[in-house]
Phi, psi and omega in degrees: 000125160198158219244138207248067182318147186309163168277181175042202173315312178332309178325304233278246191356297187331303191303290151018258171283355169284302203290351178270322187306323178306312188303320187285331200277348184244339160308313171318300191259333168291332173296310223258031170259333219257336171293296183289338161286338171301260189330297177322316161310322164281311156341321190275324176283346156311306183300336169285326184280332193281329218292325189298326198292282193334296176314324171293308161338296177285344172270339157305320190267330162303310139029256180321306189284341170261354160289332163303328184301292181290305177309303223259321170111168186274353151274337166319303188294331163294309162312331179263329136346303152330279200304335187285274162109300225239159193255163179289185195220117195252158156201136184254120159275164158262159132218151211259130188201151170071343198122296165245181178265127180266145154256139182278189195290148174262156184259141179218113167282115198285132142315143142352118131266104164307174179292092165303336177328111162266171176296128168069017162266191187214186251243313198295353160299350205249322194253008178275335186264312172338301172267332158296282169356300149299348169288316172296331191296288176349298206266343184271318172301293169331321180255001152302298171330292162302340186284297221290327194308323197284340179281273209298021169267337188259354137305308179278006167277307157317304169292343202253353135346289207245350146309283180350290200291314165284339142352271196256009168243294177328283198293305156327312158282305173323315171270023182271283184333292197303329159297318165289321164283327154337296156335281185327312193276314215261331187286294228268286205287343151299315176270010165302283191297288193320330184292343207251333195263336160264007175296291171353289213297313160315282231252300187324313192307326205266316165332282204290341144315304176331137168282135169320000000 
């Protein structure tokens, strides 16, 4: 990496405050790396837990549909199907945390069920919509869950990135460069002085040359 410092005494103060700025930028980002692993983690047993919720759900309700199947007949299920008409409604908020937008829990509106009873059908139709219904709830947390989980691994990929890059570039070269002009500055006031001490020395010789 390189950088194109002020010349001279300017460099040092440049240098400086790039290299404190660095410093802070990485301090900075190492807290909010160590904030997202703590969220990732939580975040992953949510995601285990709903996922476990959701399966139970659905198998619960595959159940459910097939004990309807076998009560009620496969036309009962087609009339409450019929009847229903509309798909269920997932709607997600957002909030801003970490760096990126998480969605928070989703609402999830159930189509209207009418009385699914058909004529000369049974009960299981009603707890057969009954358990889909919870399955959708279910499968809308698990995949809230999982969105938020997938940002904030492509947050902290992102921080831990540009940790890095001040890490192992940023900062290193700032501090090779703030050394290297140290050198530079301490050499340039070695020959400085020396130059001053044989100018000193010349004008002493030629005083004393001088007639009294």
């Amino acid at each position: 990496m390189r950088l194109r410092t002020p010349p001279g005494r300017a460099g040092r103060p440049w240098l400086i405050h790039r290299l404190a700025v660095a410093e802070r930028g990485a301090r900075v980002l190492d807290d909010k790396r160590r904030a997202l692993l703590r969220e990732r983690a939580r975040l992953a047993e949510l995601v285990q837990e709903t996922r476990e919720a959701w399966e139970d759900a659905a198998r619960a309700a595959d159940v459910w549909h097939r004990r309807a199947l076998l009560v009620s007949g496969r036309r009962s299920l087609d009339l409450a199907a019929f009847y229903v008409g509309q798909p269920a409604d997932v709607r997600l908020s957002w909030r801003r945390s970490l760096g990126t937008w998480l969605p928070s829990d989703p609402e999830v509106e159930l189509p209207p069920t009418p009385d699914l009873i058909a004529p000369g059908g049974s009960s299981a139709v009603r707890f057969a919509a009954s358990a889909y219904g919870r399955a959708v709830e279910a499968a809308a947390s698990y995949a809230a869950a999982r969105l938020a989980l997938e940002r904030v691994e492509g947050e902290l990929a992102s921080a831990i990135r540009r940790l890095r890059a001040l890490e192992r570039r940023w900062i290193p070269a700032h501090e090779d460069a703030l050394a290297a002009l140290a050198l530079a500055l301490d050499e340039t006031e070695r020959e400085d002085a020396l130059r001053s001490r044989w100018f000193a020395e010349l004008q002493a010789a030629d005083d004393r040359r001088l007639p009294g």
